[in-house]
Structures are given as structure tokens and as C-alpha cells.
Wavefront OBJ file of the C-alpha trace (Angstrom):
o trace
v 92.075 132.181 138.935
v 94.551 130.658 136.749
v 97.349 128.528 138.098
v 99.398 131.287 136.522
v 98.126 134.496 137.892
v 98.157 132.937 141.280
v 102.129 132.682 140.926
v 102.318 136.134 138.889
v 100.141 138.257 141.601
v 101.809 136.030 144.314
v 105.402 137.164 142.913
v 104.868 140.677 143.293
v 103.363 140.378 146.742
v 106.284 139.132 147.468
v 108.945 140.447 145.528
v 110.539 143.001 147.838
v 110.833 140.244 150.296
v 112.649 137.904 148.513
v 115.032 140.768 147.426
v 115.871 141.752 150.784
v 116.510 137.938 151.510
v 118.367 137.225 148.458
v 121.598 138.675 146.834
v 122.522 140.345 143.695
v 123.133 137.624 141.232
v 120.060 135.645 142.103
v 117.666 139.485 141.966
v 119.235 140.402 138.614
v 117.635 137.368 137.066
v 113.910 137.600 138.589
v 112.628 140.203 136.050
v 112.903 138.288 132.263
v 111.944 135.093 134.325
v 109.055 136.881 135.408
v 108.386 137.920 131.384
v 109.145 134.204 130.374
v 106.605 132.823 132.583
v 104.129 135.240 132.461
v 104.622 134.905 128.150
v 104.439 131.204 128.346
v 102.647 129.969 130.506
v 102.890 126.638 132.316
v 103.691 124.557 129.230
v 100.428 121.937 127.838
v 100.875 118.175 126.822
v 101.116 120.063 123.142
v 104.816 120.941 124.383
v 106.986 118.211 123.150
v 108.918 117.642 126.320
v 106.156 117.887 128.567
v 103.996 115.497 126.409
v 103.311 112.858 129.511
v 103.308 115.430 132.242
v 100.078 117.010 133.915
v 101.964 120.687 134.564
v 98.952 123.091 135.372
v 97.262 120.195 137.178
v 100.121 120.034 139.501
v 100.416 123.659 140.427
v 96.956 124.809 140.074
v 96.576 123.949 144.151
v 96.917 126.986 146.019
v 99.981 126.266 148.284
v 102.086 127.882 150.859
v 105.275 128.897 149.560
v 108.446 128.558 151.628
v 111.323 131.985 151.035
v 113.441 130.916 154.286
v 116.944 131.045 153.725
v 120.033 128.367 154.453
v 120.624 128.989 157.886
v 122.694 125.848 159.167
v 126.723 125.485 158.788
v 127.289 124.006 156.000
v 130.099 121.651 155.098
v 133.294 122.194 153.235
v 132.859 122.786 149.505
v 129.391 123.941 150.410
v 128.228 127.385 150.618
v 125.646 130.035 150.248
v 126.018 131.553 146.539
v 126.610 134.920 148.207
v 129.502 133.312 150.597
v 131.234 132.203 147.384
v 133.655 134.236 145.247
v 132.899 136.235 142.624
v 133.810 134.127 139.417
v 131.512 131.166 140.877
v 128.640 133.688 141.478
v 128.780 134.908 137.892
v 127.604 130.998 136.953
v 124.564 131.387 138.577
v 121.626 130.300 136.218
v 124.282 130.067 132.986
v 123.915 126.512 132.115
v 119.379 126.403 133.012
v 117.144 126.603 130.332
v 115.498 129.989 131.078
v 112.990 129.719 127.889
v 111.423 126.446 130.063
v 108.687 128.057 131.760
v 109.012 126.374 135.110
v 112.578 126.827 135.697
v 111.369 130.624 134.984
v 109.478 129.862 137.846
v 112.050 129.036 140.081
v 114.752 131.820 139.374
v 111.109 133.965 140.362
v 110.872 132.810 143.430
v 113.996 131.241 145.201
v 115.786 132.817 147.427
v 119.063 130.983 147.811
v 121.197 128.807 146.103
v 123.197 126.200 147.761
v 127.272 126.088 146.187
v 129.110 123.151 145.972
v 132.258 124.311 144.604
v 135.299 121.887 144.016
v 138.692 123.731 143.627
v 140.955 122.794 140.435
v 142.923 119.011 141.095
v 140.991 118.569 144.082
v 139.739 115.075 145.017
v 137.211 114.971 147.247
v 137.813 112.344 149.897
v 134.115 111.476 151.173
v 130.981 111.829 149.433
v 129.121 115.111 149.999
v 125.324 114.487 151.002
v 122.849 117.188 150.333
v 119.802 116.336 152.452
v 116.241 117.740 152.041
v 113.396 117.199 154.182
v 110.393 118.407 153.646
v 108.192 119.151 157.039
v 105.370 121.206 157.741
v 101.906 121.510 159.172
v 100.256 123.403 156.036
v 100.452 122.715 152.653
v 104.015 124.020 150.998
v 105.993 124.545 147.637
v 109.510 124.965 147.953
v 111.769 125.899 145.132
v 115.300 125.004 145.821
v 118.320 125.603 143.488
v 121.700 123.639 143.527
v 124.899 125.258 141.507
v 127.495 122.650 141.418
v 131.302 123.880 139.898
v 134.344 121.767 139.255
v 137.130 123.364 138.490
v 139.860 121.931 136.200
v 141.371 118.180 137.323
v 138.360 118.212 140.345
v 136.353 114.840 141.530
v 133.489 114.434 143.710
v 130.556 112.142 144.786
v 127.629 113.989 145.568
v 124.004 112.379 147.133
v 121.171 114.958 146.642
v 118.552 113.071 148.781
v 114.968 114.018 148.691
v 112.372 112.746 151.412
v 109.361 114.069 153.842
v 108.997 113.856 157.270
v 105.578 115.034 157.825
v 101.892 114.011 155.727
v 101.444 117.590 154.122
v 101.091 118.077 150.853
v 104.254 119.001 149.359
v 105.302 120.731 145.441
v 108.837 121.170 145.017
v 110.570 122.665 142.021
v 114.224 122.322 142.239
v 117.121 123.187 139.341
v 120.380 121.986 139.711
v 123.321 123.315 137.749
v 126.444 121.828 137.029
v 129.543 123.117 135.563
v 132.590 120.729 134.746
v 135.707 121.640 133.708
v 137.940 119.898 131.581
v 139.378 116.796 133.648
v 137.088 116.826 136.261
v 135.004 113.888 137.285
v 131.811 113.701 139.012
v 128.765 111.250 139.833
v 126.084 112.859 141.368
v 122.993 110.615 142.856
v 119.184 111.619 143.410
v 117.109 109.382 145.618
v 113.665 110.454 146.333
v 111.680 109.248 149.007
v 109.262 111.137 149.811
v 105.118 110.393 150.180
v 101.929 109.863 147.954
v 100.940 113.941 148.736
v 104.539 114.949 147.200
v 104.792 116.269 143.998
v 108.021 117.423 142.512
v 109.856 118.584 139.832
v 113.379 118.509 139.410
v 115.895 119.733 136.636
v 119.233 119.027 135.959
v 121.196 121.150 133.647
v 125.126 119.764 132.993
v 127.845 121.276 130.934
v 130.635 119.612 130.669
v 134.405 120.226 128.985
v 137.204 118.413 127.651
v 137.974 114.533 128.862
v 135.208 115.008 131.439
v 133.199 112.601 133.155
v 130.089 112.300 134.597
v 127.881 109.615 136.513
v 124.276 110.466 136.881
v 122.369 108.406 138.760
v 118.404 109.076 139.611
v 116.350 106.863 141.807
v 112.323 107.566 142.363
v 112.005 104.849 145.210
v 108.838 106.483 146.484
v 106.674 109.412 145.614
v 103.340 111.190 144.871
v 103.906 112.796 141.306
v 107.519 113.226 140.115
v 108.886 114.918 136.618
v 112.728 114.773 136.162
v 114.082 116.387 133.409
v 118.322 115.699 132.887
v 119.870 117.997 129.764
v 123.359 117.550 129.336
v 125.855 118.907 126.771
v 128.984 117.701 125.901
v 130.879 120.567 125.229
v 134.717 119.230 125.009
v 135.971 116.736 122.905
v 136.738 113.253 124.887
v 133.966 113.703 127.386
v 131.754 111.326 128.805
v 128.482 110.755 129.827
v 126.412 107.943 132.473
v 123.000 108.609 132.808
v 121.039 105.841 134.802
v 117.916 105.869 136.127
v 115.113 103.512 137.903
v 111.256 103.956 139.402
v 109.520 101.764 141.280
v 106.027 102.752 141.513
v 102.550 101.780 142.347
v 98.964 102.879 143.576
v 98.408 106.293 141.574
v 101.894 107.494 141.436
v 103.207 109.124 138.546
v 107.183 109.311 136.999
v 108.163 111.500 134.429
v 111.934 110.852 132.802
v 113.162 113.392 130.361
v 116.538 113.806 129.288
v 118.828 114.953 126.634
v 122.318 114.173 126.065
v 123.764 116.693 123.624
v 126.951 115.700 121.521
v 128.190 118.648 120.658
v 132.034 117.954 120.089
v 134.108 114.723 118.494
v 134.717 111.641 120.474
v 132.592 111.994 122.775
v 130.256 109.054 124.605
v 127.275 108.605 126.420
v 125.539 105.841 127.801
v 121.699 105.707 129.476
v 120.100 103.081 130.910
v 116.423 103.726 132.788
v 114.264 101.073 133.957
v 110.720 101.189 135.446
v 108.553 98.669 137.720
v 105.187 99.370 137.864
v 102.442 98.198 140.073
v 98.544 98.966 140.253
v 97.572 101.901 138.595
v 101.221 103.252 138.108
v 102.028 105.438 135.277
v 105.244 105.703 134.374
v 107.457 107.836 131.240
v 110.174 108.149 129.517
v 111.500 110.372 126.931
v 115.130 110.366 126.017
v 116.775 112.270 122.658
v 119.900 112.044 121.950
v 121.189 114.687 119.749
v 124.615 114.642 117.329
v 125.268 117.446 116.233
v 127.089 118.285 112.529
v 131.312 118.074 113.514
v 130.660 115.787 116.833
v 132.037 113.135 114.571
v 133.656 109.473 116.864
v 130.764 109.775 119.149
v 129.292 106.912 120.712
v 126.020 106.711 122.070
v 123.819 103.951 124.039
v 119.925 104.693 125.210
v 118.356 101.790 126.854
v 114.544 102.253 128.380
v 113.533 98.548 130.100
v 110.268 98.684 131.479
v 108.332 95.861 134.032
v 104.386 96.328 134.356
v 102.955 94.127 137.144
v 99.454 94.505 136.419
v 97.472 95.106 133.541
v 96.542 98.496 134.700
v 99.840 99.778 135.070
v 100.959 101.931 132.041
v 103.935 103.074 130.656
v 104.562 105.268 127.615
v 108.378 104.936 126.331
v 109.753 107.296 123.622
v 113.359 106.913 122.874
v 115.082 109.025 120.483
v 118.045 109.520 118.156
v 118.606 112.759 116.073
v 121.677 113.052 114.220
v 123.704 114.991 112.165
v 127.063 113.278 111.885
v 128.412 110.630 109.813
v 131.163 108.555 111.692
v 129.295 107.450 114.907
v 128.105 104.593 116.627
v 124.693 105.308 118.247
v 121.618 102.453 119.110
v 118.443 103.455 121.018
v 115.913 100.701 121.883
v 112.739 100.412 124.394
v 110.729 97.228 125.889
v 108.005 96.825 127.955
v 107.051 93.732 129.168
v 104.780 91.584 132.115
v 105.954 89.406 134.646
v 108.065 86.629 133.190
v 105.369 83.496 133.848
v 108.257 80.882 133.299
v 110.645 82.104 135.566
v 107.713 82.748 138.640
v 106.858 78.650 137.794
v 110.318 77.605 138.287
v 110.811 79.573 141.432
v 107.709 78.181 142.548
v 108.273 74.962 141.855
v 111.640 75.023 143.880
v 109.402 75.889 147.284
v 109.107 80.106 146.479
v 106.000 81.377 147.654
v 104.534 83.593 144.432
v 104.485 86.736 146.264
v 108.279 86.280 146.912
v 109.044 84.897 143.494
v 107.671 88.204 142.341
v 109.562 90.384 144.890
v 112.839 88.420 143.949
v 111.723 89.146 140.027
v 111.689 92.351 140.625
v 114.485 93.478 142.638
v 116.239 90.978 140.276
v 114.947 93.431 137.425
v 116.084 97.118 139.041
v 119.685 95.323 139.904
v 121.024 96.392 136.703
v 120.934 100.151 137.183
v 121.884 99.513 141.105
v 125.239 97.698 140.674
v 126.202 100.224 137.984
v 126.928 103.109 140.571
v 130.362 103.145 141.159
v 129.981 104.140 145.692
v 129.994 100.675 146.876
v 128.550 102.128 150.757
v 125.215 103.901 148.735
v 125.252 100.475 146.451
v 124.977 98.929 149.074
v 122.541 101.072 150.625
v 120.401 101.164 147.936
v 119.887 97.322 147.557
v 118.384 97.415 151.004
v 116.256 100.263 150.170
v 114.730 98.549 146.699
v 114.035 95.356 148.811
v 111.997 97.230 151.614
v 110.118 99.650 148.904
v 109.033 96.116 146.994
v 107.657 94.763 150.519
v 105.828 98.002 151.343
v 108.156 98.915 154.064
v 109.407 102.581 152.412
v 106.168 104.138 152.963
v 107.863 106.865 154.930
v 110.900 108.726 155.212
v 114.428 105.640 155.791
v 116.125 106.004 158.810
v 114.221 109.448 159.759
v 113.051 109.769 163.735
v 111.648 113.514 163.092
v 107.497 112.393 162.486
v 108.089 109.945 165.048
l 1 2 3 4 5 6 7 8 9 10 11 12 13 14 15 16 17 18 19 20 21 22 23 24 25 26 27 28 29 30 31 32 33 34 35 36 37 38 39 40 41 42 43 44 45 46 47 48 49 50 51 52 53 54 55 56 57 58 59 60 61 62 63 64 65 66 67 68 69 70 71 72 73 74 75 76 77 78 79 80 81 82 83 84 85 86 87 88 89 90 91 92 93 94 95 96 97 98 99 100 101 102 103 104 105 106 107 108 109 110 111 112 113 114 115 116 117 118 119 120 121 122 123 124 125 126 127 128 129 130 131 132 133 134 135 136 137 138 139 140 141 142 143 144 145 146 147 148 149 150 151 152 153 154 155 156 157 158 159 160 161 162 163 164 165 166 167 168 169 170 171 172 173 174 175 176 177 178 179 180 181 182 183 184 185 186 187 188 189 190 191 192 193 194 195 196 197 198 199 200 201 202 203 204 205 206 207 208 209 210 211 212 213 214 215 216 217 218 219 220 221 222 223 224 225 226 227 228 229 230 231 232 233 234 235 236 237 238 239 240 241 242 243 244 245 246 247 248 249 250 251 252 253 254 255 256 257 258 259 260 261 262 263 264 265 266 267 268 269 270 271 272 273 274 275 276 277 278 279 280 281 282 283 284 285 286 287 288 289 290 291 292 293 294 295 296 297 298 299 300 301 302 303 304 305 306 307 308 309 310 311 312 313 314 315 316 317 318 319 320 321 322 323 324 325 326 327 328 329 330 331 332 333 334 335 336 337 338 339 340 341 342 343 344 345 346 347 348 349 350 351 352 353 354 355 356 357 358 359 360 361 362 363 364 365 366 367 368 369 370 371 372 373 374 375 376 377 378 379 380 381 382 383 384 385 386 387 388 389 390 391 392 393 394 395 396 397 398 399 400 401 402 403 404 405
């Protein structure tokens, strides 16, 4: 059987079930997904964003497939999408690509969406942490959706924390939406931790309006096989865009950037910055466009893909790209990949540094960069603790978690 069919035939085993379980907006959608992916397919190395990813390899395992629903309270802001009013309903899978094949998947077979809605001129005090944990006996896929709205004037730091507290396998296919209205200000974080049996793949869709700003900030600290994909449009004129990203990998594991930042109005800027250390027999991608389109005229753009390979078996394929269609803008792209610096580990180990901690210190020294660019000093912090346990092999499980003890 085809990985296909087995998600097709599943579907309609199914299908009554996760209507029942679901609500209207979410139902009203599963029908042309179901055309799309049954049309298309899960998309071949042929398909230019998926060029470095391993898609039917990935879901041709017959898994379990999770359709619980979001039972626990959940914090202010935060709702189920059928707990929230009516206009932030109507958003529900508005900004997604629905022609991509495996977020067609996903609007198939998820049951509930998780709301984070942030009224107009409201500041949210703390950050808001979205936790997922990923626990089982049997092998399990779980497709998870995120809408995030902010009205008019609203900010908000929001953690979307991946990890696994059991040694299952695990496939998880996750979209998150994001809406942002003129004003508003958000930096959302994604930190995955998870195991060497996880495989997941994650999609980020952002569209944002006038004098908006967003931080995005994604961190593969530990993983199996992981495909991000970030789109974002800038929609009104004056808004801004961080996108920062960094992967620390080794053994077999596999990380899959792809973004695209979308100038679509004038004066308008974006900056991206992704960097990669790779151990063993790592493989590690990146594919980044940046797109000006014909009017988007002042815009400034900035793509920067650094890239560390600790051993000579480690690979890394970098593709950065600039497309565009405007002739008053200020836009540089650039890529490097590069080996251990051999000058710098004989001077640190000619001032007493062992060479395995010369090389630790080289590269935590190396993913700093993207670290002390997020603007929460607490996850900051946080995070520089994480990188320096991940480099000494002390991550291989899910931080801080007592639940698989």
C-alpha cells in the first residue's frame, strides 16, 4: 500500500469520528483537503521546496494516529477554536497553504485547534508557553494546529515547546497560523527536544499588517528527522520581519529549514539569520527565498545561512535565495560552510584547554549569535544552558521532564 492510500482509506474510517469530535469551521475544510492530497500526493525531491526532504519515506510507516481533543484548562488568551468568537473562528486555515499537500493532510485529520487570541492594545505581561509532550506506548502521529490572532496595537511572547517523554516512535505534523494586525508585535519561539525515533514536521504560516513586527525564533536542539517550513508575508507597509534559526545535530539526524519572507508592500524589512552545527553523519538544510515583489519598493532585506561541519561526514546543502522585482531596495543573501577553525582549537590548547573542550567552547561560541539575538532575557538565558548540555551529550531526553522517570 502506498503511504497515501494508507492516510486516504484511514481518513474515511475515520471521518465521522473526527466530525463528531471537531466543530464546524475545522469539518467545512476536510473535504478539498481530502481532494488536494489525494490529487497530489506526498510531494517528491522533484518539488522545489521539498528538494532535501525524504516526505514519503517519513510517513510511509504505518502509525497510530492520535484524534483526542484539548481537554485541560487552558490559560488566558488560550482557547479551543470552538470556545472563541465568531470573527476569530472565521480565520481558521486563511493564512496555510492548502495547495501544500501535507498541510492538506493536517486540516484531514486534526481535530482541534488551540487559539491564542490577543485583544486589540493589549500587552501581554508574561510569556505564554505552549507545551507538547509526546508520550505513548505504541507508535503515534499527531497532527496539531496552532491559530495565533493579534488584534490591532497587541504584543505577546509566545514559547511553542516540542519534546517526548517516552522512546516510541513519534510523526508529528503541526501548522501554525498567525495573524497580525497592524501595530501589533510578536516573537514567537520553537524549541524542539524531542528523541532520535521523532520525526516532525512543522509549518508556520504569518501574515502580517501595517508597522508590524515579528520575532521568529526556531531552535532544533535535539531530534530524529525534523522539516520546518516558515512563509511569511508582509502585507502592510512599515512591517518587519526576524527570522532566526539554529540546529545542532549529530548521529543520523536530519534538519530541514525552509522559509520565505514575502515583501509584498513598501518599506518593509526583514532580517534571517540560521546557523547549523553538525556532527557525525548529520545532514542538515537550508533553503531560504526571499521574494520582492513589483511596488514593495524601500524594502530591506538580510539572509544569512552560517554553517559548522565537525566531521567530514557531516553534510550540509545551503540554498539561499533572492527573487526580485523592485528597483529601490537594499537586499544581500550569502551562505558558508566551513570545518572546525584549526587555529583557534591550537591556541585554546595551548593555553591548558583540553581539545574536546576547545571544541565544545567553539561551538557553543558558534550558535551564540542566533541565542543572544532573542529579545526574553529568562528563555536567553535558558537556552544557553540548554546548547551547553546538548554539545556534552546531556539533552538526550526530554529538560527538566520527571514523566519517563
Amino acid at each position: 500500500m502506498s503511504a497515501e492510500k494508507q492516510y486516504i482509506e484511514f481518513f474515511g474510517e475515520v471521518r465521522d469520528t473526527i466530525a463528531i469530535r471537531s466543530c464546524d469551521e475545522m469539518n467545512a475544510q476536510r473535504e478539498t483537503a481530502l481532494q488536494t492530497f489525494s490529487a497530489k500526493g506526498f510531494p517528491s525531491s522533484k518539488v522545489e521546496r521539498y528538494r532535501y526532504a525524504k516526505v514519503d519515506a517519513d510517513f510511509s510507516p504505518n502509525y497510530g494516529i492520535a484524534l483526542t481533543t484539548l481537554t485541560e484548562q487552558l490559560p488566558p488568551y488560550c482557547f479551543r477554536i470552538e470556545n472563541a468568537e465568531p470573527r476569530v473562528r472565521a480565520l481558521y486555515n486563511k493564512v496555510a497553504d492548502n495547495a501544500d499537500s501535507i498541510v492538506a493532510l493536517n486540516t484531514m485529520l486534526c481535530v482541534d485547534t488551540l487559539v491564542v487570541h490577543v485583544p486589540k492594545g493589549i500587552r501581554v505581561e508574561h510569556p505564554i508557553q505552549i507545551s507538547n509532550i509526546l508520550k505513548g506506548e505504541q507508535d503515534t502521529m499527531v497532527s496539531r494546529r496552532i491559530l495565533i490572532v493579534m488584534d490591532e496595537m497587541a504584543e505577546a511572547d509566545i514559547i511553542v515547546t516540542d519534546r517526548a517523554a517516552s522512546q516510541s516512535r513519534f510523526l508529528t505534523n503541526q501548522v501554525i497560523e498567525v495573524l497580525m494586525g497592524d501595530g501589533s508585535h510578536l516573537s514567537l519561539y520553537e524549541v524542539e527536544e524531542t528523541h532520535l525515533l521523532c520525526t516532525r514536521f512543522n509549518s508556520v504560516f504569518v501574515q502580517q499588517g501595517k508597522n508590524s513586527s515579528l520575532h521568529h525564533t526556531n531552535l532544533t536542539l535535539f531530534n530524529g528527522h525534523t522539516r520546518n517550513r516558515l512563509d511569511v508575508r508582509l502585507q502592510g507597509e512599515g512591517s518587519e520581519v526576524t527570522a532566526n534559526g539554529c540546529v545542532i545535530a549529530d548521529k543520523m539526524q536530519r534538519v530541514d529549514n525552509n522559509t520565505l519572507i514575502d515583501h509584498q508592500a513598501p518599506s518593509c524589512q526583514s532580517n534571517e539569520l540560521y546557523k547549523y552545527v553538525l556532527d557525525d553523519s548529520a545532514v542538515g538544510a537550508f533553503a531560504g527565498k526571499v521574494l520582492v515583489r513589483e511596488g514593495a519598493q524601500k524594502t530591506s532585506s538580510k539572509e544569512t545561512n552560517a554553517n559548522l561541519c565537525a566531521t567530514s561526514s557531516a553534510r550540509m546543502f545551503t540554498q539561499p535565495m533572492l527573487e526580485i522585482y523592485a528597483d529601490d531596495v537594499q537586499c544581500s543573501h550569502g551562505s558558508t560552510v566551513g570545518q572546525m577553525d584549526e587555529a583557534a582549537l591550537f591556541y585554546m590548547r595551548q593555553r591548558g584547554i583540553d581539545e574536546r573542550e576547545a571544541r565544545l567552547l567553539l561551538k557553543a561560541a558558534f550558535i551564540t549569535e542566533v541565542i543572544e539575538t532573542i529579545p526574553l532575557e529568562s528563555l536567553r538565558d535558558r537556552l544557553h544552558v540548554l546548547v551547553d548540555k546538548r554539545l556534552r551529550g546531556e539533552l538526550s531526553k526530554c529538560e527538566g521532564c520527571k514523566l519517563c522517570q
